[in-house]
Short mmCIF file of the C-alpha atoms (twelve columns), coordinates in Angstrom:
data_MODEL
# 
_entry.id   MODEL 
# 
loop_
_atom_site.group_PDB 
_atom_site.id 
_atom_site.type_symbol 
_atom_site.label_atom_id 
_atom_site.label_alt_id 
_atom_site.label_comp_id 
_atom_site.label_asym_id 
_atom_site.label_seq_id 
_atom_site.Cartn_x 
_atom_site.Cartn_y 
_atom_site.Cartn_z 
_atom_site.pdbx_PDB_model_num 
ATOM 1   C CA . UNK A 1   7.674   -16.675 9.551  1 
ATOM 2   C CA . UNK A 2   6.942   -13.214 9.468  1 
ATOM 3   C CA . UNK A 3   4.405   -11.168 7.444  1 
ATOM 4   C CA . UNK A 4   6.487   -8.200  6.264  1 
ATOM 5   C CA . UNK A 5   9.515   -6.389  7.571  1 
ATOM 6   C CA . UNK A 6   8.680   -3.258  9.074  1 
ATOM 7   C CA . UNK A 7   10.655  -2.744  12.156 1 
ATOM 8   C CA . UNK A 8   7.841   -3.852  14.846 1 
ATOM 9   C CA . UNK A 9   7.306   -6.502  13.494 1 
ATOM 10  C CA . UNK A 10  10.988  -7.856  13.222 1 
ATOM 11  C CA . UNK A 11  13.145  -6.087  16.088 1 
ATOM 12  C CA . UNK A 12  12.912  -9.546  18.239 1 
ATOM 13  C CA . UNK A 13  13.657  -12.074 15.629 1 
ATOM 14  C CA . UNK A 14  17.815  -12.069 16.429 1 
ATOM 15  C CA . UNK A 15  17.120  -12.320 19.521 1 
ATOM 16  C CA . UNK A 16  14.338  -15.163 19.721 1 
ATOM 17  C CA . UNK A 17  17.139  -17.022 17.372 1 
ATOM 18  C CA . UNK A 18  19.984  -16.560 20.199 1 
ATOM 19  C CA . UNK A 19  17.544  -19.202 22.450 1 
ATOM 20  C CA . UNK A 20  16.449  -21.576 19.477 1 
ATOM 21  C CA . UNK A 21  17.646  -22.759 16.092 1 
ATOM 22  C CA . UNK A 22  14.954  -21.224 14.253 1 
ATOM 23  C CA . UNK A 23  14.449  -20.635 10.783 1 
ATOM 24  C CA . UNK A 24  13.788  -16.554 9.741  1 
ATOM 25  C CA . UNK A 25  11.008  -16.916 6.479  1 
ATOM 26  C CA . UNK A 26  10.386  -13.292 4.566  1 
ATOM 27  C CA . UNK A 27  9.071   -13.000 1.360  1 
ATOM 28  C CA . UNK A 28  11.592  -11.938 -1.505 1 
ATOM 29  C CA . UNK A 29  9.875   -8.475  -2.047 1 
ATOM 30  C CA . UNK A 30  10.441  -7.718  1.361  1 
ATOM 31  C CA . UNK A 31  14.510  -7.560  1.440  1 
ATOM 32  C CA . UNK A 32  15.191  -4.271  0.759  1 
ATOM 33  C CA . UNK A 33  12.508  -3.251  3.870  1 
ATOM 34  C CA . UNK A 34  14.229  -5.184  6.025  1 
ATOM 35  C CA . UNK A 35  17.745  -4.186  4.877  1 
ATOM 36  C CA . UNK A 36  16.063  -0.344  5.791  1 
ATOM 37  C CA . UNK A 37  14.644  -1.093  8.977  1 
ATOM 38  C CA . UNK A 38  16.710  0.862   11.325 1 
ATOM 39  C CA . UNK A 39  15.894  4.069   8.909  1 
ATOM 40  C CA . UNK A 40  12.312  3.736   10.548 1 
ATOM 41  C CA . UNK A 41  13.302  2.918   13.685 1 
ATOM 42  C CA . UNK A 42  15.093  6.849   13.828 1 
ATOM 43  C CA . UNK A 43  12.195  8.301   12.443 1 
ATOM 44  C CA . UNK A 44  9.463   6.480   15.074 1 
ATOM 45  C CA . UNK A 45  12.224  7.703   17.697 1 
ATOM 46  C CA . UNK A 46  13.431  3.902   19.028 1 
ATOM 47  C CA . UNK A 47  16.488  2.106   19.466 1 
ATOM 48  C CA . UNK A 48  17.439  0.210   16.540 1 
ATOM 49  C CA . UNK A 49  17.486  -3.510  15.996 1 
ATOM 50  C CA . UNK A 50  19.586  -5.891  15.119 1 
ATOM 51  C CA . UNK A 51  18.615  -6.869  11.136 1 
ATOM 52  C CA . UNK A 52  18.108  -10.855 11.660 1 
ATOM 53  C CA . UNK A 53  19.653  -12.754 8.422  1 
ATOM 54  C CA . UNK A 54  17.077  -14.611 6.147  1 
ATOM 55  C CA . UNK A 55  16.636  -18.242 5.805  1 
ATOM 56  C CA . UNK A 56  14.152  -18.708 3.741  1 
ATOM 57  C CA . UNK A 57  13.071  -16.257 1.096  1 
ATOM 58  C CA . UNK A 58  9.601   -16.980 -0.012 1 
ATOM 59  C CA . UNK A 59  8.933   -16.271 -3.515 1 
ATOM 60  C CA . UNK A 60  5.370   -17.266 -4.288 1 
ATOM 61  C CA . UNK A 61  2.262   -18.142 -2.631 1 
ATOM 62  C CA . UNK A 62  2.914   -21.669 -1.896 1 
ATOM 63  C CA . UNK A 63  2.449   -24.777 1.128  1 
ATOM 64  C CA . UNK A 64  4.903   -25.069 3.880  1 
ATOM 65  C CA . UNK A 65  5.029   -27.982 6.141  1 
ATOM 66  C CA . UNK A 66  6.106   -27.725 9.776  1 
ATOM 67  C CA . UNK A 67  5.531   -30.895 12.419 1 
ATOM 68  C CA . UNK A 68  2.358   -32.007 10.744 1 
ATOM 69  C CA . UNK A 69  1.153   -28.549 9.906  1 
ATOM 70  C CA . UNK A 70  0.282   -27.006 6.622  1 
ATOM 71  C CA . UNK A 71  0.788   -23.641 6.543  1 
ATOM 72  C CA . UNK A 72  -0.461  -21.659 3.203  1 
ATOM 73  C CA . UNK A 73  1.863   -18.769 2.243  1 
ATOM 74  C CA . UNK A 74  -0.398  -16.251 1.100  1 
ATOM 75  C CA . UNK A 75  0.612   -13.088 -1.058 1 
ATOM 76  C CA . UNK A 76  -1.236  -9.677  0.805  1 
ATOM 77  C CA . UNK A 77  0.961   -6.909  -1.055 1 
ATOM 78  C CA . UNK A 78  -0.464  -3.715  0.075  1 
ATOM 79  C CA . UNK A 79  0.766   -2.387  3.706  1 
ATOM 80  C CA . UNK A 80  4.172   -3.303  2.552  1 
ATOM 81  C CA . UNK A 81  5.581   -4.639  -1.276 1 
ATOM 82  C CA . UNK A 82  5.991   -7.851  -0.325 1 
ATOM 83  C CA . UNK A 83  3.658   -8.517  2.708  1 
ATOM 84  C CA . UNK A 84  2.099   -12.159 3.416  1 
ATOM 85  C CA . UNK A 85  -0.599  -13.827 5.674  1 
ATOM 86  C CA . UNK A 86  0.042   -17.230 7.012  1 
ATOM 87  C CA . UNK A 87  -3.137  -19.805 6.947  1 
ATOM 88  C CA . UNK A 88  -3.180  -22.469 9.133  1 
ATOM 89  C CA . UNK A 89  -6.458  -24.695 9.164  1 
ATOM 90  C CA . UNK A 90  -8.580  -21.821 9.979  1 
ATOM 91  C CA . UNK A 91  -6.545  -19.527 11.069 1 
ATOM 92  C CA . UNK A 92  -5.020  -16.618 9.255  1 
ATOM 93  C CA . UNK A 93  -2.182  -14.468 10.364 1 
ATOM 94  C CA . UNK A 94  -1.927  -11.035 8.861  1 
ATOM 95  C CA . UNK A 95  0.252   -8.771  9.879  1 
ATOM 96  C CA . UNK A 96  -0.784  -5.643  9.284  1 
ATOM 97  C CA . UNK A 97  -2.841  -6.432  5.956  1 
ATOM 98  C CA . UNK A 98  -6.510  -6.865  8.118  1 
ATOM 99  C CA . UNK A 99  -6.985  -5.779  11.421 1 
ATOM 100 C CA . UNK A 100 -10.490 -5.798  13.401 1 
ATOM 101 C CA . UNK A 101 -12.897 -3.256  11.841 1 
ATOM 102 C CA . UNK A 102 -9.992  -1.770  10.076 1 
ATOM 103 C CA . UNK A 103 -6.249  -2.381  7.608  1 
ATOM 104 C CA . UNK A 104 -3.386  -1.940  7.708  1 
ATOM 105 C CA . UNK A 105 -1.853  1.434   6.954  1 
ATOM 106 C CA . UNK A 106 -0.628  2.485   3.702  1 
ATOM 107 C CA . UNK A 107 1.146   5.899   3.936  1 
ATOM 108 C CA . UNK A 108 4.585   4.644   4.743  1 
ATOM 109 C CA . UNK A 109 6.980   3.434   1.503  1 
ATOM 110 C CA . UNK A 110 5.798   0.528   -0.403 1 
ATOM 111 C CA . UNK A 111 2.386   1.280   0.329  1 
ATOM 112 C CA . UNK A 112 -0.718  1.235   -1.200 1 
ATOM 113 C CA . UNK A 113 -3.872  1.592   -0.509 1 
ATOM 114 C CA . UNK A 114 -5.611  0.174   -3.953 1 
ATOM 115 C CA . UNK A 115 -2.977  -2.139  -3.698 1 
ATOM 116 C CA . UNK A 116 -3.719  -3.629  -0.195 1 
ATOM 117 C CA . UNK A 117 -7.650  -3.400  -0.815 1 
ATOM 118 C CA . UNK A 118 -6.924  -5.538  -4.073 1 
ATOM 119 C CA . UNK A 119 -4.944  -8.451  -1.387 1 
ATOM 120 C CA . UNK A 120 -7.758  -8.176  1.022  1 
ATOM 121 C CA . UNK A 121 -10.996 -8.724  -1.156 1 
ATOM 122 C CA . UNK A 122 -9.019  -10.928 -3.940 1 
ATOM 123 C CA . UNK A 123 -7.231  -13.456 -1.062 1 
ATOM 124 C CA . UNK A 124 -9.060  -13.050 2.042  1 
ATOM 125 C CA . UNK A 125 -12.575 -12.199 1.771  1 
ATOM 126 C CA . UNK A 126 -13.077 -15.318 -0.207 1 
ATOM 127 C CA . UNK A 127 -11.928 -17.453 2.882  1 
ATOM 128 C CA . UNK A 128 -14.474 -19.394 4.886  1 
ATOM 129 C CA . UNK A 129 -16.604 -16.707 7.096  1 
ATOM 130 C CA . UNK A 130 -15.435 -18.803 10.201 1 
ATOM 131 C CA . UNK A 131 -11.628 -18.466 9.675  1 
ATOM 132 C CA . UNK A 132 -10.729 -16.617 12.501 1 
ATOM 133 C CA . UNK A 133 -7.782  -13.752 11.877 1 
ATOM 134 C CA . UNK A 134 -5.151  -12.740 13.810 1 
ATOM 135 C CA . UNK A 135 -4.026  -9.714  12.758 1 
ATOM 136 C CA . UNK A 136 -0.363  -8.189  13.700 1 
ATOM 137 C CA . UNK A 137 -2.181  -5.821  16.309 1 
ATOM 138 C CA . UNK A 138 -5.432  -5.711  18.205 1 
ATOM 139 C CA . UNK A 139 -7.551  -8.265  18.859 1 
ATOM 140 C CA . UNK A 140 -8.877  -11.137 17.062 1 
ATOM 141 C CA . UNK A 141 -11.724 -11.269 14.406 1 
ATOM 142 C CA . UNK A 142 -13.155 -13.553 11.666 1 
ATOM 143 C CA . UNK A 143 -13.800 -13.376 8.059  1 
ATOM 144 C CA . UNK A 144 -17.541 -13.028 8.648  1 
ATOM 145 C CA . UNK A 145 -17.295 -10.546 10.692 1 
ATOM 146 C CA . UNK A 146 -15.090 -8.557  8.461  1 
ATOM 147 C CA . UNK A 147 -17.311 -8.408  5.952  1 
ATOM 148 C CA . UNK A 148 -20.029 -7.448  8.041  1 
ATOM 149 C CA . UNK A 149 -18.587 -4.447  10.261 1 
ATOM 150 C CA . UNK A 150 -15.105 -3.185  8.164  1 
ATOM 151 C CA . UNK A 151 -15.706 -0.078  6.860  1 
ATOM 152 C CA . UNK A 152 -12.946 -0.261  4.692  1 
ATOM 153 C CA . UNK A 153 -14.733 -3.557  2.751  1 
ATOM 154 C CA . UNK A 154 -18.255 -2.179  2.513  1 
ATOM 155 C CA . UNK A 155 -19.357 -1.587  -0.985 1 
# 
């Protein structure tokens, strides 16, 4: 299950298949990013990757069910078009949506700033002060805290 398509956050998935039957999830609005991801891969100066196939497109915020778990598909548009965060219990995956006293970065194509500041305070600031995130990079924060020390959420 991945949050959005940009290469870094993709380049292992074929190869984490090879060892495992395991299913690749991306949201629809995320294709066309991950059809593109070697054009970023040239520009960051690495080697490119090899583009996994989907097998489940996710269309909508919705429940997924894996082994007992409940996972919460969560629409964070904003770093990229189609970007997610997974919730699980109380913890919240984010890619690069929320990161520890900072988000995600907007300036490459499909994003947007208003647009990811929207996801953030609409869908995850209204999440339980203890749910602990885990965003895509860095280390690990909470809800609480974001909304205590993120400059980017102050008023």
């Amino acid at each position: 299950m991945n949050t959005h398509a940009h290469f870094d956050h993709i380049g292992a998935i074929s190869t984490l298949i090879e060892f495992g039957d395991y299913p690749f999830y991306l949201h629809k609005n995320e294709i066309e990013l991950l059809k593109s991801a070697n054009e970023y891969t040239s520009m960051f100066e690495i080697e490119n990757i090899i583009i996994p196939n989907i097998d489940k497109v996710l269309i909508e915020s919705t429940l997924l069910n894996f082994s007992g778990f409940q996972v919460e598909v969560i629409e964070t548009p904003g770093h990229t078009t189609g970007g997610v965060s997974y919730l699980i219990e109380n913890h919240l995956f984010t890619g690069d949506t929320l990161f520890s006293g900072s988000i995600g970065r907007t300036d490459l194509p499909g994003g947007n700033l208003d647009i990811l500041l929207n996801s953030i305070h609409k869908k995850l600031m209204p999440l339980d002060e203890l749910t602990i995130v885990h965003p895509g990079h860095g280390k690990d924060t909470s809800i609480g805290a974001e909304k205590k020390i993120n400059p980017f959420l102050q008023s």
